[in-house]
N, C-alpha and C positions, 0 to 999 in steps of 0.2 A: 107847489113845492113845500117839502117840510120846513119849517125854521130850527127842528132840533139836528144835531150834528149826526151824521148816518156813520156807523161800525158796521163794517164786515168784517163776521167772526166764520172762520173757516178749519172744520175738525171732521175727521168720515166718520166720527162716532154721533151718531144722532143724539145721544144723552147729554154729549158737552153740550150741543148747541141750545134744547130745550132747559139745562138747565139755567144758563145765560141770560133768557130769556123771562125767565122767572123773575131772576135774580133784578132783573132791568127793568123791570112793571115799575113805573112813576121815575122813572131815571132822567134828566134834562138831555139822552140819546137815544136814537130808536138803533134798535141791530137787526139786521141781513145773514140770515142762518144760512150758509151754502155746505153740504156733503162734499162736493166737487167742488175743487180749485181753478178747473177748468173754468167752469161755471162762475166761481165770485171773479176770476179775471176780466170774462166777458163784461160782464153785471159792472166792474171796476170802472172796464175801457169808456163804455155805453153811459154811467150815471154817476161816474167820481165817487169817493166817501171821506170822512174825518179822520179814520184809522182804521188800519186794518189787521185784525188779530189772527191768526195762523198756528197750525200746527204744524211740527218741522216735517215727520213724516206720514205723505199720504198716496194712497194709489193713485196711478197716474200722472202726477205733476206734487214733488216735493216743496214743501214749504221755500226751501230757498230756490226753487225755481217759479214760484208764485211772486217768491219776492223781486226777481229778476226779471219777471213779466210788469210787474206794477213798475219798478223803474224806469224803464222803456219810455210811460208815459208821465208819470209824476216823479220826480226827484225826490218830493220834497214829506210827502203823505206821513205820516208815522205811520209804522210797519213794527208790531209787536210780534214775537216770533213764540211758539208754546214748545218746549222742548223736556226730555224725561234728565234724572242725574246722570245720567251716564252720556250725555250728550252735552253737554257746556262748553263742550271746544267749539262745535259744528255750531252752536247757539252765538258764540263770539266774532265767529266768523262769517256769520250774518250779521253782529255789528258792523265788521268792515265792508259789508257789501251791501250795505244802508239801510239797516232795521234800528230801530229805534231805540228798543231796548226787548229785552227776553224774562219769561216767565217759566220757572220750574213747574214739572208737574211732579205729584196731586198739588193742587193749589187751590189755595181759599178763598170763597168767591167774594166774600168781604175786602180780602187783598188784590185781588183783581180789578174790584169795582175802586178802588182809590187807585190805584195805576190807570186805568182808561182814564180816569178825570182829572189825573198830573198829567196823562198824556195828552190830553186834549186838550188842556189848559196852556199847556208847553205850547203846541200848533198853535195855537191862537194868540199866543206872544212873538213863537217866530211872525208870523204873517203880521202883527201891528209893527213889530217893530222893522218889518219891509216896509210898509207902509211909511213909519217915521222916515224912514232914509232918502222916500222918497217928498219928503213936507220939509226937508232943510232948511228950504226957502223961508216957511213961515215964522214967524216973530217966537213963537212958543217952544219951539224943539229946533234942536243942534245935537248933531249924532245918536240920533234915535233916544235921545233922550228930552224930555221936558222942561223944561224950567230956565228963567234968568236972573235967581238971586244970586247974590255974591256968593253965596257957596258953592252950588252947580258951576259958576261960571269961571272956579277955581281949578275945579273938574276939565272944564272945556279948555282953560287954558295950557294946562300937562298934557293933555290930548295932544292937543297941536305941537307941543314942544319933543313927544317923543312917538307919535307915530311913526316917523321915515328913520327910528335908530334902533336896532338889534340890540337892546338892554334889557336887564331883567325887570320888572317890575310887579310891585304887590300893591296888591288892591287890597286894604283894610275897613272894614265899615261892618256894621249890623247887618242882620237876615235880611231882605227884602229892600235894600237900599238900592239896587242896581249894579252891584260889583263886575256879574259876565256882562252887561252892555258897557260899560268902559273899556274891559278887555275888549269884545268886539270894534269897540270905535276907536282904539287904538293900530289892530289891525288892519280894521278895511278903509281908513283914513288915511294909509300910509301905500309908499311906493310897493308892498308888498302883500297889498291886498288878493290878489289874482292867484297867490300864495295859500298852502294849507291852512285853512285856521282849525285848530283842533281840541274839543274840550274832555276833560276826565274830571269825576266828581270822585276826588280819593278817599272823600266818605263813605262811599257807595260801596267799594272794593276792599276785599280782603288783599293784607298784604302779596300773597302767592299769584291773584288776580292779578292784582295791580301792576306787577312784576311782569308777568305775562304780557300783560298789556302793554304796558311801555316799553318794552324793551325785547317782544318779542322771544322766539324761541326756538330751538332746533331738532329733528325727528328724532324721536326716542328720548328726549328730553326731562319725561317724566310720563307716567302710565296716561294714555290718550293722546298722547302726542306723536301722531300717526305722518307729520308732514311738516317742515320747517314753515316757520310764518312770522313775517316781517312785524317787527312794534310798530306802536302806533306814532314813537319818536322820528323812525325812521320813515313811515309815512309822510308825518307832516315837517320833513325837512325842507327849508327854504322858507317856511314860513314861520307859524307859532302855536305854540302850544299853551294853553288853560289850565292849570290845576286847581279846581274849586275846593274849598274844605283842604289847606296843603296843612294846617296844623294837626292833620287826622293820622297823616303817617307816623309809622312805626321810627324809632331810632336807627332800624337797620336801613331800612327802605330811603330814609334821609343821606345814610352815609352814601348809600348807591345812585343816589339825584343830586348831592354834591359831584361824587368825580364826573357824572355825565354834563352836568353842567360848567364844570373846571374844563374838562378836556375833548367837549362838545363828540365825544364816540359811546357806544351802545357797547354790551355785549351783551349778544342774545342769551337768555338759561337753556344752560347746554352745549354756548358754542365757547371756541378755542381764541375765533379772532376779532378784534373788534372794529366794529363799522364805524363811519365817520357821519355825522350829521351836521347840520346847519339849522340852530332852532333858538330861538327865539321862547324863551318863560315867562309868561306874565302870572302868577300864582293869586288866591283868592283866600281871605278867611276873616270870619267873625269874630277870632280869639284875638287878644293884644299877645302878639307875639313877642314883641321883645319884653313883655311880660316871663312870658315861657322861657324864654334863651334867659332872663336871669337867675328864674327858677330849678333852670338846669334841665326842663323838660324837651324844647327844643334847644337844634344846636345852633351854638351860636356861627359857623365857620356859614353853614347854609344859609343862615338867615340875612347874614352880610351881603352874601353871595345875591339872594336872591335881592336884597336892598339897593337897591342901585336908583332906583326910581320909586317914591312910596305916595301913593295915590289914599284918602282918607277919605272914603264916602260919608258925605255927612248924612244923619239918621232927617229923618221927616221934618222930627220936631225942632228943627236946625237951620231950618230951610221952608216955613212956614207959609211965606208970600208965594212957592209957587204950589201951595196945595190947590187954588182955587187953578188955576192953570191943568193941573193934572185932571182932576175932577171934569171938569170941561171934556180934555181930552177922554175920557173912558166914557163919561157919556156918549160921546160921540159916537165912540166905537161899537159900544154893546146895543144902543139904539140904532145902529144900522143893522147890527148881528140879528137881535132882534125883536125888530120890526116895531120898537115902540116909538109913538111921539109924544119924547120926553124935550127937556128944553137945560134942561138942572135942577138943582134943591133950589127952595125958595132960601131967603137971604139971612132967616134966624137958624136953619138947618147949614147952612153954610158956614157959617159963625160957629157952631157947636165945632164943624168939623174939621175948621181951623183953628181951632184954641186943643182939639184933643192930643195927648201925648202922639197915638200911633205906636206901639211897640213892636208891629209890624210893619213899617215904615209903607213903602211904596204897593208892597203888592197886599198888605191888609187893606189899604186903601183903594186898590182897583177892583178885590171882591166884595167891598163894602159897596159900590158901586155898581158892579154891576149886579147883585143881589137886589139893590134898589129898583135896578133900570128894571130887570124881570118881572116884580109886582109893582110897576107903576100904575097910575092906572089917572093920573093927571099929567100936564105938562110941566110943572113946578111940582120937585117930590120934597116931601119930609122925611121928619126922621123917625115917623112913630113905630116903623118895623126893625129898627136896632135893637140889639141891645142894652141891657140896663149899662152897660161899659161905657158907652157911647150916649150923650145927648141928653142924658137924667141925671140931674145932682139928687142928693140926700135919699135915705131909704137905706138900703144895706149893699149899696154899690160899693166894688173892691176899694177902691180911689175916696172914698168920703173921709179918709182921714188925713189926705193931701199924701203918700208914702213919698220916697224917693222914686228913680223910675227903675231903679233895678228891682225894689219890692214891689212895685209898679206890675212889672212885667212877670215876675217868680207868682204872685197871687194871680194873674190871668192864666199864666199857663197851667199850674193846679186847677183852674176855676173848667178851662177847656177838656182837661183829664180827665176831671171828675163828669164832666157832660156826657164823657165819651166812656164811660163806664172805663176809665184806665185803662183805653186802647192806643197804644202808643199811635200805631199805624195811622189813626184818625186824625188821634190830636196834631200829629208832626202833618200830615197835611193841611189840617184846617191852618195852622199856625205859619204854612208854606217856610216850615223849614223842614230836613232829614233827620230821621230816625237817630243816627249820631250824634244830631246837635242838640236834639231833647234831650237822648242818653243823658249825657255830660251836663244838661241843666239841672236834671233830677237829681243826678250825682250829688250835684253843689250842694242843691237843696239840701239832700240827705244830712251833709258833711256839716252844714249849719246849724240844723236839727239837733243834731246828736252832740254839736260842742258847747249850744246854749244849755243843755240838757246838763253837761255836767257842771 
């Protein structure tokens, strides 16, 4: 059996699928060309896969009936949906019947190839962190997450205090800290775990989207809006809803997420009367928001609103004694994935990578690792395949001059652009944050630039 993660990519057009394959020569996934959807379903039932990519329409059995075949037997598969512009409602509405996420066409096979490997990467954090929930037991992890320094354990104690209460609460911390696994372990730790849990990345969505999404909409509502369709608020009623990146929204789109959260009802775009919900907002973001609300940028009435409970993920480097703990853990995990016998870094590699900032807190640190585990090729690994960021003092490394960590992090992220020939798409993956949240960094950058200038 392979150890690389198998893609079924599914298009009647024989060109998509050769060209895919081109594109996937030296790729850490092998893909399964199927003409017929009949066909990858069988091929699906019979030998499982990592992800499945799709075109919405095809002879004989339509994408979303492909996708309702693969449900049947996996719940869980990421199911990418390939759909044209004039299709983005019927694209959406395979969000709600459990695709993963959707791709326009003509689409750029560079953009594609960093969507398969968020997607995969996604799958592979949902299933460790099944795994975690089910290791509670162990001394190392508490609610799918790692760690027992007093900072985490600050984490675990608000956990406990407001899982079983229908409050609002915001998760505050850095990129890569853990933010949606709190949200989740606030949910499924509480009496209403068996409840909707539901997450929206408001970075991700144009306000017009977003809107749609949330709140639904009614037939004739706007050109493509062939059939009323429930939000996703009204979906996950009873339980709780996620809003990742919530300092991304618009000022209008805030005034409309205040009254829904004041007067807990919907009204769909387009309708007359408004629906009642029961929902639960736990919200997400890397900005210091009551920064914003004094700024004038966000509003303050929302922000209160949504204040009720404020969770502060601490960054990596804050929280330093449980890096050997984590490290452990992700070994673990990628050497079963695979197939290495690794054991961990030897004890001067360890050191290096407990003293390192991390400006990528947790999840720079688990592809740090598992990068390692890949080219192992000892049971005790080093760190001579890092980069210079990482593990070498002196030379022309960013950090030789000690900066603070916010020039710290502004110099790696230029340092990652510039690698990436100033491809946002790359860099915002490498760096596992969105496209929005580099925006907004360059921005800054820019607005520095230009004031030391004068």
């Amino acid at each position: 059996m392979s150890e690389l993660p198998t893609i079924l990519f599914v298009d009647d057009d024989p060109k998509a699928g050769e060209l895919l394959l081109r594109f996937s020569e030296g790729a850490a996934y092998q893909c399964q060309i199927f003409q017929s959807p009949v066909e990858a379903l069988n091929y699906f039932r019979q030998n499982s896969a990592d992800l499945i990519i799709s075109d919405l329409r095809m002879p004989g059995m339509t994408g979303m009936e492909l996708l309702a075949g693969v449900r049947e037997t996996d719940t869980e598969v990421p199911f990418i949906i390939i759909t044209g512009y004039a299709e983005v409602d019927n694209a959406i509405e395979a969000l709600r019947l459990g695709a993963s996420d959707f791709i326009k066409k003509p689409f750029d096979m560079d953009e594609l190839r960093i969507q398969i490997e968020r997607t995969l990467q996604h799958g592979e954090l949902v299933r460790e962190n099944r795994l975690l929930r089910r290791q509670l037991q162990d001394e190392r992890s508490r609610y799918g997450m790692v760690g027992n320094s007093g900072a985490i354990q600050k984490i675990y104690s608000i956990i406990d205090k407001v899982a079983d209460v229908r409050c609002s609460v915001i998760i505050e911390g850095e990129s890569g800290t853990g933010k949606e696994l709190v949200a989740r372990a606030i949910h499924y730790q509480g009496q209403y775990a068996n409840q909707p849990f539901v997450v929206i990345d408001c970075g991700a969505l144009t306000d017009t989207l977003l809107e749609s999404e949330l709140f639904g909409h009614e037939k004739g509502a706007f050109t493509g809006a062939v059939k009323a369709k429930a939000g996703l608020l009204e979906e996950a009623s009873g339980g709780t809803v996620f809003l990742d990146e919530i300092g991304n929204i618009s000022d209008a789109m805030q005034v409309k997420l205040l009254r829904v959260i004041q007067e807990q009802q919907v009204m769909r775009v387009g309708g007359l009367k408004p629906i009642d919900i029961d929902v639960r907002f736990i919200v997400a973001t890397n900005q210091d928001l009551q920064a914003r609300v004094n700024e004038g940028t966000f509003r303050h009435d929302l922000y209160h609103r949504l204040n009720v409970v404020s969770v502060n993920m601490p960054p990596l480097r804050e929280r330093r004694e449980d890096i050997p703990l984590l490290i452990q853990h992700f070994v673990d995990i990628f050497a079963q994935r695979y197939h290495r016998k690794v054991e961990g870094f030897e004890p001067a590699a360890m050191q290096q990578l407990i003293n390192f900032p991390w400006p990528g807190n947790i999840r720079e640190l688990q592809h740090l690792v598992e990068r390692h585990v890949v080219l192992a090729e000892q049971p005790l690994m080093q760190l001579e395949t890092v980069p210079t960021r990482v593990g070498q003092a002196g030379g022309n490394g960013i950090d030789t001059d000690l900066p603070d960590l916010h020039e710290l992090e502004r110099r790696y992220i230029l340092k990652v652009l510039a690698h990436f020939n100033d491809s946002r798409e790359k860099t915002a993956a490498t760096l596992g944050i969105n496209k929005a949240t580099l925006w907004r960094k360059l921005q800054s950058y820019d607005k520095q630039s230009k004031s030391k200038a004068d």
